[in-house]
Rosetta silent file (secondary structure, phi, psi, omega in degrees, C-alpha in Angstrom):
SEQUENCE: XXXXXXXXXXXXXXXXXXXXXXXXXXXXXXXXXXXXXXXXXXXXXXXXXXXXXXXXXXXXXXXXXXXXXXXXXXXXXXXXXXXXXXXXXX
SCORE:     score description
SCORE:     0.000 S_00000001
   1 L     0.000  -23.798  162.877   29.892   36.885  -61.474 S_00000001
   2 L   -62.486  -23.045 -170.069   29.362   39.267  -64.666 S_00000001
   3 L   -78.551  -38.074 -136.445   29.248   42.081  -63.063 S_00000001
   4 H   -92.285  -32.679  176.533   32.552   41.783  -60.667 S_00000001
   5 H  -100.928   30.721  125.285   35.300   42.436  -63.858 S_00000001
   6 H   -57.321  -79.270 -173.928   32.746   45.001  -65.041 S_00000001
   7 H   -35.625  -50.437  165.055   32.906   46.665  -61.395 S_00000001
   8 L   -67.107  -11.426 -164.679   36.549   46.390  -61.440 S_00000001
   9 L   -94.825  -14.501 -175.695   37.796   47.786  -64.634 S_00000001
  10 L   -88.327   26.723  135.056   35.131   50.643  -63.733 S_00000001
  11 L  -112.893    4.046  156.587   37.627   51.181  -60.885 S_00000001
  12 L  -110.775    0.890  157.948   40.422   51.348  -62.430 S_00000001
  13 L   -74.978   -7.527 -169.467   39.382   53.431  -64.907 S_00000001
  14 L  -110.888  -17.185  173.971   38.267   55.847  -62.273 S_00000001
  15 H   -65.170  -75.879 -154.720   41.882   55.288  -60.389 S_00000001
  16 H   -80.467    9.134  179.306   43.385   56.016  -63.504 S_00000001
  17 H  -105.218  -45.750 -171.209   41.311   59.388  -64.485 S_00000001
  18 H   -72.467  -30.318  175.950   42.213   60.463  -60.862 S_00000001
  19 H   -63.113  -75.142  177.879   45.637   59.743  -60.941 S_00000001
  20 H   -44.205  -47.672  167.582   46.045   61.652  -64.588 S_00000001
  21 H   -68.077  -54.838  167.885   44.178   64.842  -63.068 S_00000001
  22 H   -81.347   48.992  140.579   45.926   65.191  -60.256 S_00000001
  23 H  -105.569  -42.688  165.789   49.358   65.173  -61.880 S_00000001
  24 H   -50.386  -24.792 -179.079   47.930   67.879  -64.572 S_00000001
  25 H   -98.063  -17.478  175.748   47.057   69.886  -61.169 S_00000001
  26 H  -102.227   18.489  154.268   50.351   69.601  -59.572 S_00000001
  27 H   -96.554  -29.641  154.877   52.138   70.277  -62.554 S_00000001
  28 L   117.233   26.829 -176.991   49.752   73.093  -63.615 S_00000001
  29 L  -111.685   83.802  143.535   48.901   71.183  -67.081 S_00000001
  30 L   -42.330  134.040  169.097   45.604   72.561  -67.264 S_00000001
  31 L   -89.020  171.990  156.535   43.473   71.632  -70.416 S_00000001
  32 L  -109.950  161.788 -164.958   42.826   74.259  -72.560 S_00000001
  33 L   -81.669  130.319  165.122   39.949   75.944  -73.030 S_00000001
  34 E  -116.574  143.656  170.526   38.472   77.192  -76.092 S_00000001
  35 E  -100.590  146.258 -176.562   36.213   80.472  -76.550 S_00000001
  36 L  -144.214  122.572 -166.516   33.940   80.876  -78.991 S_00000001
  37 L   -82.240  120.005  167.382   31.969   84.612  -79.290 S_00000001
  38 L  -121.056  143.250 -179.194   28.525   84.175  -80.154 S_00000001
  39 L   -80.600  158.069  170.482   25.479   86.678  -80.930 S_00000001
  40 L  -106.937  146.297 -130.933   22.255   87.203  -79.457 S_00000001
  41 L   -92.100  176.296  -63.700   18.879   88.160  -81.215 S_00000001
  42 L   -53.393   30.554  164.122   19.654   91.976  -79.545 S_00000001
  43 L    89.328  -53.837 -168.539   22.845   92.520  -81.359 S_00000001
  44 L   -19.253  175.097  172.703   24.906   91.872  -77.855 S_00000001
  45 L  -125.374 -176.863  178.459   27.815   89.554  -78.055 S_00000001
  46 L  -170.089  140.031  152.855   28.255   87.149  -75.250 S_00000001
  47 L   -61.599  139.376  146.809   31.506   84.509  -74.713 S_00000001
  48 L  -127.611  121.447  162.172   30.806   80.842  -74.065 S_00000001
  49 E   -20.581   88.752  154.140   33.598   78.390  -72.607 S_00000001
  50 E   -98.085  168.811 -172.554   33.656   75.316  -74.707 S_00000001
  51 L  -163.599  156.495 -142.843   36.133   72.728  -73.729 S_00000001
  52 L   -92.382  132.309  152.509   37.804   69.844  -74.799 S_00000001
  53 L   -90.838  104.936 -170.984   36.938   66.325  -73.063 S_00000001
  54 L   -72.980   -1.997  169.267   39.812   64.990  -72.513 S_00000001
  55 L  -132.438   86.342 -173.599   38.656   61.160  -72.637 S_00000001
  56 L   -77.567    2.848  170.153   35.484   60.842  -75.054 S_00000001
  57 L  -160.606   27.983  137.231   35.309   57.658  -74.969 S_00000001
  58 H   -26.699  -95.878  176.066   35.910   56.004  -71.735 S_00000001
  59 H   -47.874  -15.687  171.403   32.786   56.533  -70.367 S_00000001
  60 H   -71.036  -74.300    4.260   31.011   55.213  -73.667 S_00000001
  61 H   147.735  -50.598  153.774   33.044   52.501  -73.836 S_00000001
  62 H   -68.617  -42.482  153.768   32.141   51.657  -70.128 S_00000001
  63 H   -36.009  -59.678  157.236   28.470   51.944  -70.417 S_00000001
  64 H   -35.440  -49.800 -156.336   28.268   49.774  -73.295 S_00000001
  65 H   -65.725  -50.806 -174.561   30.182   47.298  -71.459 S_00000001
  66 H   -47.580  -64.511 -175.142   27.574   47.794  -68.152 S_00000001
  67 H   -42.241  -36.510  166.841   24.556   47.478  -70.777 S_00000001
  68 H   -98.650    1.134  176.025   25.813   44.438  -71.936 S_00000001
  69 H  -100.774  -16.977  166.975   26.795   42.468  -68.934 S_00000001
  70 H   -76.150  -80.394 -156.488   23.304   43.302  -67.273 S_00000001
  71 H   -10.418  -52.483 -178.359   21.731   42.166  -70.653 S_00000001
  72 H   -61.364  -57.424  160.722   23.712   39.055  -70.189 S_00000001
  73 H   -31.108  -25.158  173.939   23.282   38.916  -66.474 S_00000001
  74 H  -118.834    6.057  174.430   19.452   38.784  -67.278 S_00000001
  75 H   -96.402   -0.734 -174.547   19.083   36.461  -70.148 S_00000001
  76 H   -72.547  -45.274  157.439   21.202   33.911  -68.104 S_00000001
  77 H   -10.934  -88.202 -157.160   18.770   34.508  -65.289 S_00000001
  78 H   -40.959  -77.257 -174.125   15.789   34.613  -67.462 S_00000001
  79 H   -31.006  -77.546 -171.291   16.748   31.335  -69.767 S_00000001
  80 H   -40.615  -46.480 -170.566   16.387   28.303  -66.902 S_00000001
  81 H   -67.710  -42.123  171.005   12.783   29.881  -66.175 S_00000001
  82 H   -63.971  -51.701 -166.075   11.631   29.715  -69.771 S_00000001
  83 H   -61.180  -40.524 -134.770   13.438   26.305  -70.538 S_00000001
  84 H   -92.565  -34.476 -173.455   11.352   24.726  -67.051 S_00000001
  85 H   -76.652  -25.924  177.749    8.075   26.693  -68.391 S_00000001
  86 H   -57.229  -63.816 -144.545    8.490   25.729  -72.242 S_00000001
  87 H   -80.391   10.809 -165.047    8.925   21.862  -70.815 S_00000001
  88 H   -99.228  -38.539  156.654    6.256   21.902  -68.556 S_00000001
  89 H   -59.825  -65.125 -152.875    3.718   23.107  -71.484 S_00000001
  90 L  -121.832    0.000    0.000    4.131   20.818  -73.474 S_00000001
């Protein structure tokens, strides 16, 4: 039962990422992009793309949350199996 408002909010965070992207594509609110010119050990130059993430900390923020609801999910488990083996030693 830990897991099931873990599963859900990681669908409505994924509703709500999809939702927000497509309305940036049918309005044509792109992010933007930054370039940044960097050199190479022959003297060349070369562009590279970097680009803005537009939610940094969603997906952290969800992860934690997973990490700790297994965590829980397995000391809750765990704990009856210990308590029956602690009382049975001694």
């Amino acid at each position: 039962m830990i897991l099931l408002p873990v599963a859900v909010l990681f669908i409505v965070y994924a509703l709500r990422t999809y939702l927000s992207r497509s309305e940036k594509i049918k309005t044509r609110d792109a992010e933007r992009y930054i370039f940044a010119i960097i050199g190479f050990i022959d003297g060349s130059y070369g562009m590279i793309q970097l680009f803005r993430w537009p939610d940094p900390f969603g997906p952290v923020l969800l992860t934690m949350l997973l990490i700790f609801a297994l965590a829980a999910e397995f000391v809750l488990k765990v704990s009856p199996f210990c308590l029956r083996v602690m009382t049975i030693s001694h």
